[in-house]
C-alpha positions as CSV (number, residue, x, y, z in Angstrom):
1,X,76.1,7.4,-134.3
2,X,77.9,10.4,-136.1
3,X,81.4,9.6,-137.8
4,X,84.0,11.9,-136.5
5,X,85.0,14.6,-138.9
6,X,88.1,13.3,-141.3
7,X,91.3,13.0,-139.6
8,X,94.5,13.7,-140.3
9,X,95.6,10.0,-141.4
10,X,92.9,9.7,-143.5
11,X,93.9,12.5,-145.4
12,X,97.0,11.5,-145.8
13,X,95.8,8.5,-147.8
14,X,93.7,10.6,-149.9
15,X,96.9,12.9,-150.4
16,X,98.4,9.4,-151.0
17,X,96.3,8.4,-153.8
18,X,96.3,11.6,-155.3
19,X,100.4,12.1,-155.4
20,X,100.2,8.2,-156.7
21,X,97.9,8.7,-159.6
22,X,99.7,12.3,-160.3
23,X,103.0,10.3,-160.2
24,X,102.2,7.4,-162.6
25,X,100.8,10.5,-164.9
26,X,104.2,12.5,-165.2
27,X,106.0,8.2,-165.3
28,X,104.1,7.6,-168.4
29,X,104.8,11.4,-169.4
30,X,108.8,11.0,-169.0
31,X,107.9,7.3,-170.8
32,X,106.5,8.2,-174.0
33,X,109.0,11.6,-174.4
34,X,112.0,8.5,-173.6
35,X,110.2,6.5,-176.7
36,X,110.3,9.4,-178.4
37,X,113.7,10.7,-177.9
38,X,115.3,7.6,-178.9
39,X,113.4,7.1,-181.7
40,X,114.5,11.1,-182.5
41,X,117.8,10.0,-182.3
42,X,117.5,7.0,-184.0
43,X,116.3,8.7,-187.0
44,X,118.9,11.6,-186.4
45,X,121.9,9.2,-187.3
46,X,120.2,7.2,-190.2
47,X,119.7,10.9,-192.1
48,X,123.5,11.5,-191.0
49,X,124.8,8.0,-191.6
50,X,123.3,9.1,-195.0
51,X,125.2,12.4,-195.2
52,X,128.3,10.9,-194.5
53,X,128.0,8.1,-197.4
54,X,127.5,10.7,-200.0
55,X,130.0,12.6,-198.4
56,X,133.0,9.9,-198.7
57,X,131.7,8.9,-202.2
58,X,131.9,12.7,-203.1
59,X,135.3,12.7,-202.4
60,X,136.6,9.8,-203.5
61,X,135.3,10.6,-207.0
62,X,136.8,14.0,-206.8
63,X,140.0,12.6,-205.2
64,X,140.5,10.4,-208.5
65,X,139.7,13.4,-210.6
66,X,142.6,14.8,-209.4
67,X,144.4,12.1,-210.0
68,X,143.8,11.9,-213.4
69,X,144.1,15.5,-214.3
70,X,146.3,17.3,-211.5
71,X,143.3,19.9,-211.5
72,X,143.4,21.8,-208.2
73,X,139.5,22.2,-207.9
74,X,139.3,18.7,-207.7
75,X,141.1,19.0,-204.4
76,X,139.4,21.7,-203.3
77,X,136.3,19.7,-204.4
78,X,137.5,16.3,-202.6
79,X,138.4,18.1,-199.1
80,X,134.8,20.0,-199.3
81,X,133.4,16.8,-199.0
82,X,135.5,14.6,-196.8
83,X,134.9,17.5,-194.4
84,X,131.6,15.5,-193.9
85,X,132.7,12.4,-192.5
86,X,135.6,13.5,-190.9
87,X,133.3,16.1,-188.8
88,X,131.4,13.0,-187.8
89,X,134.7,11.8,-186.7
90,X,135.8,14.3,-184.9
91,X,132.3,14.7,-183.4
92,X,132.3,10.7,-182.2
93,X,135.2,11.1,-180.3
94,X,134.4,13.9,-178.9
95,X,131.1,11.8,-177.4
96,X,133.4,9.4,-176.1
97,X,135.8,11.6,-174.2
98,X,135.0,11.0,-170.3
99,X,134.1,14.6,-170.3
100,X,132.5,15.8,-172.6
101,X,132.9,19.4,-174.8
102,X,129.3,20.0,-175.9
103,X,129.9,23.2,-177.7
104,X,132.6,21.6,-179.8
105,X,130.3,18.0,-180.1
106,X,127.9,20.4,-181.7
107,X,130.0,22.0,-183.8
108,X,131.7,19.6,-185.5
109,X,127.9,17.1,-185.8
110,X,126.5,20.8,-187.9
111,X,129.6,20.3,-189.9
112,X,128.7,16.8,-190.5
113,X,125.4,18.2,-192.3
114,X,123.2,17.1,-188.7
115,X,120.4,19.1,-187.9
116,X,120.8,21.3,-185.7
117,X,117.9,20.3,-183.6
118,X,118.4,16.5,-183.4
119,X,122.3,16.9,-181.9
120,X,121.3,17.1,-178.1
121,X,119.2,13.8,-178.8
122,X,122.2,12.3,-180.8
123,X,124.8,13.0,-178.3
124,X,122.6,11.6,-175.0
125,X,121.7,8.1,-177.3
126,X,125.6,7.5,-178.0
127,X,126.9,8.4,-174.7
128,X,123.9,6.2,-172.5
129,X,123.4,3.1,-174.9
130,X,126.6,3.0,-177.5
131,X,128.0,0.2,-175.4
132,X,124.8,-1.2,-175.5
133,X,123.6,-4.6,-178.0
134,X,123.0,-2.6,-181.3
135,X,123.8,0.3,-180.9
136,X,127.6,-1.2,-179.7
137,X,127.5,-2.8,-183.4
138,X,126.6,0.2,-185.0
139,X,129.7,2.0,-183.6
140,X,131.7,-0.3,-184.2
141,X,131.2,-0.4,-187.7
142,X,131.5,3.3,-187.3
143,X,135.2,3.0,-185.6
144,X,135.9,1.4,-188.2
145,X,136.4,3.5,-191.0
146,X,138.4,5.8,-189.5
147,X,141.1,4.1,-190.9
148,X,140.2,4.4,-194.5
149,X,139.6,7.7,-194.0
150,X,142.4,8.7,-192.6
151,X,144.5,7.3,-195.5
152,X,142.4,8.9,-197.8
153,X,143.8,12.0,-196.5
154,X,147.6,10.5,-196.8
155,X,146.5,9.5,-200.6
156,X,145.3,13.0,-201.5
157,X,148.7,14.6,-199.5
158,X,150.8,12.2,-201.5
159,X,149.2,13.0,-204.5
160,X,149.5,17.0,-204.1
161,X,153.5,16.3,-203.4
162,X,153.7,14.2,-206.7
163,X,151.5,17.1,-208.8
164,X,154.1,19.7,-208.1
165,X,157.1,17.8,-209.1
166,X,158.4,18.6,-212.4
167,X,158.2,16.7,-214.1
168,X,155.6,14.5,-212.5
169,X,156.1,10.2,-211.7
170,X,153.0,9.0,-213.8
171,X,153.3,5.4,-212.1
172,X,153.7,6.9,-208.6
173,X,150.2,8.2,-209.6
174,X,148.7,5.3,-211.5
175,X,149.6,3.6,-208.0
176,X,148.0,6.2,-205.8
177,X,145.1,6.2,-208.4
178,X,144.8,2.3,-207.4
179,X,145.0,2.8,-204.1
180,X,142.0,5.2,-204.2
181,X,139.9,2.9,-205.9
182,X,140.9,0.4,-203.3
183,X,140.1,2.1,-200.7
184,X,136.6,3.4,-202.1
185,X,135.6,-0.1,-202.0
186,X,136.7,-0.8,-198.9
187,X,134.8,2.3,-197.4
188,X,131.8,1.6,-199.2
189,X,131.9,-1.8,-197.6
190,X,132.1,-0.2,-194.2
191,X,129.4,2.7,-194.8
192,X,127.2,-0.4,-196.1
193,X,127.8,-2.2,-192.4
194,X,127.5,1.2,-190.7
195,X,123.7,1.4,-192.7
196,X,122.8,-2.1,-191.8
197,X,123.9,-2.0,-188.3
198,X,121.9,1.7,-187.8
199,X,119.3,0.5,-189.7
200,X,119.3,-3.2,-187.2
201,X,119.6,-0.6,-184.4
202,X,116.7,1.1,-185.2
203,X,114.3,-1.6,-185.7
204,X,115.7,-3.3,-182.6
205,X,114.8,-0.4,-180.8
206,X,111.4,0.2,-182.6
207,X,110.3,-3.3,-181.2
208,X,111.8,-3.3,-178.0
209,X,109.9,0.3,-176.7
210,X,106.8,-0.8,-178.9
211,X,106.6,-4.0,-176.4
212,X,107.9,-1.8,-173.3
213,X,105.2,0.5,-174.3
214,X,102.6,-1.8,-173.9
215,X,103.9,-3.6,-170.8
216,X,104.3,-0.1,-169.3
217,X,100.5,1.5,-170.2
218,X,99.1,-1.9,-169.1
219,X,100.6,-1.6,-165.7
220,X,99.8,2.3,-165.3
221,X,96.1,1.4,-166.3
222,X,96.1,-1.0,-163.7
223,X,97.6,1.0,-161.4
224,X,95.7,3.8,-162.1
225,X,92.5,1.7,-162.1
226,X,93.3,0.5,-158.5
227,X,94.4,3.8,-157.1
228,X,91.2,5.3,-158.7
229,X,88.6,2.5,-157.2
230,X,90.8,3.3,-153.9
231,X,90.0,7.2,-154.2
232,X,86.1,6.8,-155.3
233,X,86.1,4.8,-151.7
234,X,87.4,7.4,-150.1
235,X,85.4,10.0,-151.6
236,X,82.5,8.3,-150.4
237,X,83.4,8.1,-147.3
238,X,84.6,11.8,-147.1
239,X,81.0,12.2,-148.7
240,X,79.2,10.3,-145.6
241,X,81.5,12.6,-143.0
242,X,80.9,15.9,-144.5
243,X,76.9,14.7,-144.4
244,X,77.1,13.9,-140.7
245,X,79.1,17.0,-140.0
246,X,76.4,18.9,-142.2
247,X,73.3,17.9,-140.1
248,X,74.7,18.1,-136.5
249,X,77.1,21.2,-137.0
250,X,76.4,23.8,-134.9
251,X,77.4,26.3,-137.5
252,X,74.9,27.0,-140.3
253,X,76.0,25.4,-143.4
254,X,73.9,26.1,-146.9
255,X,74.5,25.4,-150.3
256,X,73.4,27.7,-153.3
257,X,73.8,27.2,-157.1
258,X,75.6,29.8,-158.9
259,X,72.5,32.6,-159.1
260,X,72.6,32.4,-155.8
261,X,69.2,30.1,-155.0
262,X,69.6,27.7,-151.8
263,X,69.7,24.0,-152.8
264,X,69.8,23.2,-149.0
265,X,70.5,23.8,-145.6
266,X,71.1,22.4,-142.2
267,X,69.4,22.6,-139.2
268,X,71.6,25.4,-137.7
269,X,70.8,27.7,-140.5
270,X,67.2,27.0,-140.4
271,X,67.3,28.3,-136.8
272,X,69.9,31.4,-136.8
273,X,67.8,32.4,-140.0
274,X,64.5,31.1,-137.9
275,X,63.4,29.4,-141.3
276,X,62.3,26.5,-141.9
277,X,64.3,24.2,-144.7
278,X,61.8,23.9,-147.2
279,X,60.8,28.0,-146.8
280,X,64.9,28.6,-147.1
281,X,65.1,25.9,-150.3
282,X,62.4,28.7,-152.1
283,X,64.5,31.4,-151.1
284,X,67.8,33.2,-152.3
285,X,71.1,34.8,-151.0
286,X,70.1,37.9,-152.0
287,X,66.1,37.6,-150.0
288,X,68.1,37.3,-147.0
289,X,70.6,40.0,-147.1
290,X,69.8,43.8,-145.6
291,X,69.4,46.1,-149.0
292,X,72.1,48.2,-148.3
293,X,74.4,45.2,-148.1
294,X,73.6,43.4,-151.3
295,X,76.2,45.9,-153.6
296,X,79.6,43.7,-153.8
297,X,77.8,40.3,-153.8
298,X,79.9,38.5,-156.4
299,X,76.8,35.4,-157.3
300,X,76.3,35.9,-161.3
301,X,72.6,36.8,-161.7
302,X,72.6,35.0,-164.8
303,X,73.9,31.6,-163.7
304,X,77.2,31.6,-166.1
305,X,80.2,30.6,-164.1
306,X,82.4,32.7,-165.5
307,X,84.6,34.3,-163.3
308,X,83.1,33.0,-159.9
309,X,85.4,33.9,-156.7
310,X,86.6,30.6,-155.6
311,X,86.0,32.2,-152.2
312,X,84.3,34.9,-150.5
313,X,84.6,36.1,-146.5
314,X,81.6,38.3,-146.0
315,X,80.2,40.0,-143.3
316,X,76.7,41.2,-144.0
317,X,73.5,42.2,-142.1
318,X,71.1,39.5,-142.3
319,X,67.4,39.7,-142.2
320,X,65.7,36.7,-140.5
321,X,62.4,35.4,-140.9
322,X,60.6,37.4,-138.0
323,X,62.1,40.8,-139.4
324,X,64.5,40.5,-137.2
325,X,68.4,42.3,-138.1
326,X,71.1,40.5,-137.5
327,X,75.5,40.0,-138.3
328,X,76.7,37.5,-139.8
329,X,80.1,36.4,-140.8
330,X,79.7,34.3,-143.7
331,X,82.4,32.4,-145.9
332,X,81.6,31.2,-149.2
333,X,83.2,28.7,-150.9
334,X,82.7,27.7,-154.8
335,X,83.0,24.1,-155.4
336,X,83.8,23.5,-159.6
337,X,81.6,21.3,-161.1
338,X,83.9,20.8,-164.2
339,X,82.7,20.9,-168.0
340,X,79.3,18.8,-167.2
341,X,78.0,19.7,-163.8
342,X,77.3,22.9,-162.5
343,X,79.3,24.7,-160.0
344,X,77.8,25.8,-156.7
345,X,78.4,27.7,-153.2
346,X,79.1,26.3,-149.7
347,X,77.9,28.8,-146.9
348,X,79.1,28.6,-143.7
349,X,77.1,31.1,-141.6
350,X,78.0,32.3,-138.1
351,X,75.7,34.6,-135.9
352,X,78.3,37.7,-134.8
353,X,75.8,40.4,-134.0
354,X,77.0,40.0,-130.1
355,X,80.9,39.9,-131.5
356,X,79.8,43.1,-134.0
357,X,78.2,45.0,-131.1
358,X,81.0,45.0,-128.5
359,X,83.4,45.7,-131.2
360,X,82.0,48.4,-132.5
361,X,81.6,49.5,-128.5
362,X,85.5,49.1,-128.2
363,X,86.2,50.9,-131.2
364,X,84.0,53.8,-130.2
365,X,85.4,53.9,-126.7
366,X,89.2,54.3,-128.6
367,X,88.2,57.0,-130.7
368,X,85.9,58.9,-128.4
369,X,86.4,60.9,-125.0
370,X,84.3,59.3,-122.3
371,X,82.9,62.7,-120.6
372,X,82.0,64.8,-123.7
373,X,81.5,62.4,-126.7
374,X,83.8,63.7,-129.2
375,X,86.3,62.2,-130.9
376,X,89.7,61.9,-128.8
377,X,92.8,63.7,-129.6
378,X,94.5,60.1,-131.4
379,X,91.4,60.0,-133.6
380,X,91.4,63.8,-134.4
381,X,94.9,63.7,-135.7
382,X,94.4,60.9,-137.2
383,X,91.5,62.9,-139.2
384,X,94.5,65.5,-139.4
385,X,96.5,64.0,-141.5
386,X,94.0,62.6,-143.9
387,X,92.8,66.2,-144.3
388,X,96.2,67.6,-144.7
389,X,97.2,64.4,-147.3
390,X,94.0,65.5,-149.5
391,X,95.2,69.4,-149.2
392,X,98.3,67.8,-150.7
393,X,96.6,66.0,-153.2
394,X,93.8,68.1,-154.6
395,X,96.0,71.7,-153.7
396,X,92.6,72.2,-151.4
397,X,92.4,74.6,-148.3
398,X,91.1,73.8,-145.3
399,X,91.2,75.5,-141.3
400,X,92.1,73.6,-138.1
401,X,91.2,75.5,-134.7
402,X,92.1,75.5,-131.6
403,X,89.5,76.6,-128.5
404,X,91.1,76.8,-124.9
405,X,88.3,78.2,-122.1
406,X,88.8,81.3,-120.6
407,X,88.0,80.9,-116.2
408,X,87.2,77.6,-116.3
409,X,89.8,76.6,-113.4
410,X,87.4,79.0,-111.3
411,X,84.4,77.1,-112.1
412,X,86.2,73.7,-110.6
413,X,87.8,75.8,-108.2
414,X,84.6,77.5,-106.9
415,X,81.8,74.6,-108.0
416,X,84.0,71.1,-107.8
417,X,84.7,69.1,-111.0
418,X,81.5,67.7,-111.4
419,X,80.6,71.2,-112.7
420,X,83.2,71.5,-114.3
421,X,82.6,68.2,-116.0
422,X,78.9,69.2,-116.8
423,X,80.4,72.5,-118.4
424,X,82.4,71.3,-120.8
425,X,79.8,69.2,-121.8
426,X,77.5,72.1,-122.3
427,X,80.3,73.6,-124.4
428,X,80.9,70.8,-126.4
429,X,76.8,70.9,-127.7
430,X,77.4,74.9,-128.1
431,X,80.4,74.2,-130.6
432,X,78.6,71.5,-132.2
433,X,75.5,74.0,-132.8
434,X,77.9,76.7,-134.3
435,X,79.8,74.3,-136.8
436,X,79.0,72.9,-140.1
437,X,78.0,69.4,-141.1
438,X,81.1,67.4,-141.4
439,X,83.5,69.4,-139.5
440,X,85.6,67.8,-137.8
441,X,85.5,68.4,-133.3
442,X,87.2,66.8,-130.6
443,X,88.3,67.2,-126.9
444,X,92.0,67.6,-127.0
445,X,92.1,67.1,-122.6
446,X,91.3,69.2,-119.9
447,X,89.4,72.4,-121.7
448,X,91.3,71.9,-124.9
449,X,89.3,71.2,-128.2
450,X,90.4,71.2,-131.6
451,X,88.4,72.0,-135.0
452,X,89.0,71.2,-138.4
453,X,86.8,73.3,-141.1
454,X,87.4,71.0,-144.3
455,X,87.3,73.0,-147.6
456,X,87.2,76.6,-146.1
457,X,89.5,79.3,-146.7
458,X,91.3,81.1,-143.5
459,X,89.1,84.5,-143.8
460,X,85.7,81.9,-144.1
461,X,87.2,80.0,-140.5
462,X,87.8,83.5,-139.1
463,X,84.1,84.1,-139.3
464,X,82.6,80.6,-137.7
465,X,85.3,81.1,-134.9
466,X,84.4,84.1,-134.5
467,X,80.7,83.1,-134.2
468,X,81.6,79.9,-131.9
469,X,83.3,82.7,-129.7
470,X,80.6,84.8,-129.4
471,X,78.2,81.8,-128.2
472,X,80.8,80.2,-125.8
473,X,80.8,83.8,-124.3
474,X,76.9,84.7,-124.0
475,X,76.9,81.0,-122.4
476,X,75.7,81.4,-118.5
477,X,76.1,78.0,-116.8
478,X,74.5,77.2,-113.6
479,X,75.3,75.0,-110.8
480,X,73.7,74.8,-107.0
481,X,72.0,78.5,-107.6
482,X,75.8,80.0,-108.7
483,X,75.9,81.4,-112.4
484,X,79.4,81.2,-114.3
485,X,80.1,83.1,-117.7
486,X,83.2,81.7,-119.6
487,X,84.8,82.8,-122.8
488,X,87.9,81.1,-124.8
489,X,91.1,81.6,-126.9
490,X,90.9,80.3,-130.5
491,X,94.1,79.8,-132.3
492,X,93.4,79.2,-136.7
493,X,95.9,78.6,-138.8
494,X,95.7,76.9,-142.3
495,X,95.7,73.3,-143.5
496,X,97.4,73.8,-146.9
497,X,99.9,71.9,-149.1
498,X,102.7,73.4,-147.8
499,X,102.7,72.2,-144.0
500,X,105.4,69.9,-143.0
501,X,103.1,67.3,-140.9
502,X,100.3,67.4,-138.5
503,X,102.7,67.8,-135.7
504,X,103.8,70.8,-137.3
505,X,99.9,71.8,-137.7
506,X,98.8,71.3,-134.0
507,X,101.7,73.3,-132.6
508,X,101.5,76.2,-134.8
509,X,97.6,75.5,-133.8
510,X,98.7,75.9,-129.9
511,X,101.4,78.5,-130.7
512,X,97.8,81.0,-132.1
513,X,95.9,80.2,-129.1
514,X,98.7,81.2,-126.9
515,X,98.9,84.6,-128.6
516,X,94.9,84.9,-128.7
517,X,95.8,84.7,-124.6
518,X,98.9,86.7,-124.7
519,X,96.3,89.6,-126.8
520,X,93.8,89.8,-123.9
521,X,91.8,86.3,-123.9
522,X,88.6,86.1,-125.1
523,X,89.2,86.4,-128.8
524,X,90.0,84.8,-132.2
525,X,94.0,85.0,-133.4
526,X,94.5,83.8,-137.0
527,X,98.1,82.7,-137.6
528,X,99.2,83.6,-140.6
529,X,100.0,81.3,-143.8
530,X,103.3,81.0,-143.5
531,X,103.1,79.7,-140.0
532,X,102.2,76.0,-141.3
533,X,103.6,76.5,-144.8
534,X,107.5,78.1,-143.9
535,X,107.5,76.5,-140.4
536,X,110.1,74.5,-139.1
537,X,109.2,71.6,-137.3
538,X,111.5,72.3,-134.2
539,X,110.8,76.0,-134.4
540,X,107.7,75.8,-131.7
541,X,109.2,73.5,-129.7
């Protein structure tokens, strides 16, 4: 029994499968940039924690500098370099602030000698985990020397008042001087708890996301194992379906390598091609399409894949195994083989020589007049205006003619319309004899018909006009033992750059007959240039 072709739940668990194993990719993707974001920003604030250290002891040996000597670069010297920690300060609270002033953070974490590109990893580790185990120790410790700092400023302001008094309290500054000392031990104390509580910090979190790292990879390989035994059941199901829909399809179905050689086909093909399957398998693409059709074939003759389509929608004559012609649509679809398979074509192949026939019937029948032949007036100005665009383009001159039959009211009149009919049918072979290849004729309605002369000059129409007037007029037509001679009005005017549209063309066409009529009938009136090029549109109306 044949499986049904794949429906739309089973898709769905292939789509499943295929968003699960995609999802546990970009999981352990966002995993290991986590891992390495926090150890980034681990590392960011042991270099910094290391910055700030030489930072305070900078300017507590510069501070008691000053003490001793009153110097004032010293004090420049000592508020250079508590600039450092005091940044870092600054640049901590600023983290802890509910909301949070990210230009400023950043500014003040540069000041505090941080690289640049490690702040945005820095501020996200203290503001997600600084209340966290560790990390909570580490800050802490870092709280805590704000204090010290902060009196290191009041020491150094103290010490400025007592330099510019004159004449200076030596033990006011032999007590400051103390106090300095004092308070250097008691920071390097804290910057040593601040290292050790980083340092803790980072080898807490070194094990904890080396052990989560392994947890985590061990479950997405099992999970992607499962999924991926799931998929390779589906596949192979998908696999058996496509075979059963291969073999009883009622479309032909083929499959070619790259160069265009059939690897196989189904049954269908074997008889819309009226092939056998191992005659077909010796066969190519190219032995079964019609010569002129092979150009724009897009199968690399020298088997690379490079650049293949990924699809093609084709129709091209087909040549069957009898000789016989036929239509075919055909869509081609390249399956990838990846890095170590080759890459090949899926035909499906549809007989549409019945479809190709009518609508090339139809097509005719819109462009064409039904009595005569010709083309219609819609596909004559249609021809118009692509003559009159490339007039425009290529500053070319062309003619466009109108031919309106002299007594041919008395010939329905006297001889009924079927005469009439066969008349202008009669005509329409006479202007066809007197024309050149690739001029353009159709039957405008009634005894109307309208010429274009493409790439001829107004004095070179004058002369085949005046030649197609000459022949309409020796014409005798016959009909039930009455003769009938006819002549015609021909109204030329130019097809040049210049002319506003084809609306403008075809009544300044009109507008010459009319005077060809007005002059005496029977004759050829050229209207002159300035009737298409000067002409306003609403001027014939």
């Amino acid at each position: 029994m044949v499986e049904r072709s794949p429906t739309p739940h089973y898709q769905l668990k292939i789509f499943g499968l295929v968003v699960g194993l995609v999802t546990l990719a970009l999981t352990a993707t966002a995993f290991t940039i986590f891992i390495i974001q926090t150890q980034s920003a681990v590392g960011a604030y042991i270099s910094g924690q290391s910055a700030w250290s030489r930072g305070q002891l900078t300017a507590v040996y510069n501070l008691d500098r000053y003490a001793r000597t009153g110097s004032q670069d010293y004090l420049e010297a000592f508020h250079q370099s508590i600039a450092v920690p005091l940044a870092d300060l600054e640049a901590r609270k600023g983290m802890e602030r509910e909301t949070l002033d990210m230009v400023r953070v950043r500014e003040r974490l540069i000041e505090g000698l941080n690289h640049p590109d490690d702040i945005p990893s820095m501020i996200w580790l203290f503001r997600n985990f600084a209340d966290y185990s560790h990390f909570k120790l580490a800050a802490d410790a870092w709280r805590a020397s704000d204090a010290g700092l902060t009196e290191l400023l009041q020491v150094a302001r103290q010490l400025e008042e007592e330099w510019a008094k004159s004449p200076i309290d030596a033990i006011t500054i032999e007590k400051l001087q103390r106090r300095t000392e004092q308070l250097n031990y008691e920071l390097d104390a804290e910057t040593e708890l601040v290292r050790q509580t980083i340092g803790d910090a980072g080898r807490f979190t070194k094990k904890l996301l080396t052990w989560a790292g392994i947890a985590f990879i061990t479950l997405v390989s099992l999970g992607t194992w499962l999924m991926g035994l799931r998929l390779l059941r589906l596949l192979r199901r998908s696999e058996h379906r496509f075979r059963a829909i291969f073999e009883q399809s009622s479309i032909g179905i083929l499959q070619l390598n790259a160069t265009g050689e059939f690897l196989d086909a189904n049954p269908a093909s074997c008889k819309i091609l009226e092939y056998p399957q191992r005659t077909i398998k010796t066969l190519s693409f190219q032995d079964i399409i019609h010569p002129e059709d092979r150009p724009g074939l897009y199968l690399n003759p020298d088997g690379s894949e490079a650049n293949l389509p990924s699809q093609q929608n084709l129709e091209k004559r087909i040549i069957k195994g009898n000789g016989e012609t036929i239509w075919a649509r055909i869509t081609a679809s390249l399956v990838s083989g990846g890095q170590h398979h080759h890459s090949y074509y899926i035909l499906m192949l549809e007989d549409i020589s019945e479809a190709y026939r009518l609508s090339r019937e139809l097509n005719h029948q819109a462009t064409h007049d039904v009595l005569t032949d010709l083309l219609n007036r819609r596909a004559f100005e249609h021809r118009l205006a692509s003559v009159l665009g490339r007039a425009r383009t290529d500053r070319t001159s062309h003619a466009l003619g109108f031919v309106d039959l002299d007594r041919f009211k008395a010939v329905n009149d006297t001889s009924g319309h079927a005469a009439g009919d066969q008349l202008l049918r009669q005509v329409s072979e006479v202007i066809r004899s007197c024309i050149r290849d690739g001029d353009v004729l159709a039957r405008l309605g009634g005894d109307e018909f309208g010429l274009i002369l493409e790439n001829c000059d107004l004095d070179t129409a004058a002369k085949i006009f005046e030649k197609l007037r000459g022949a309409i007029e020796q014409l005798v037509f016959s009909w039930n033992d009455r003769q009938h001679t006819i002549g015609c009005c021909i109204g030329v005017v130019p097809i040049e750059a210049g002319a506003p549209d084809i609306s403008t063309l075809m009544r300044a066409a009109d507008q010459a007959c009319y005077s060809a009529k007005r002059q005496g009938r029977n004759r050829v009136y050229l209207g002159p240039v300035s009737s298409t090029r000067d002409l306003n549109p609403n001027s014939l109306e």
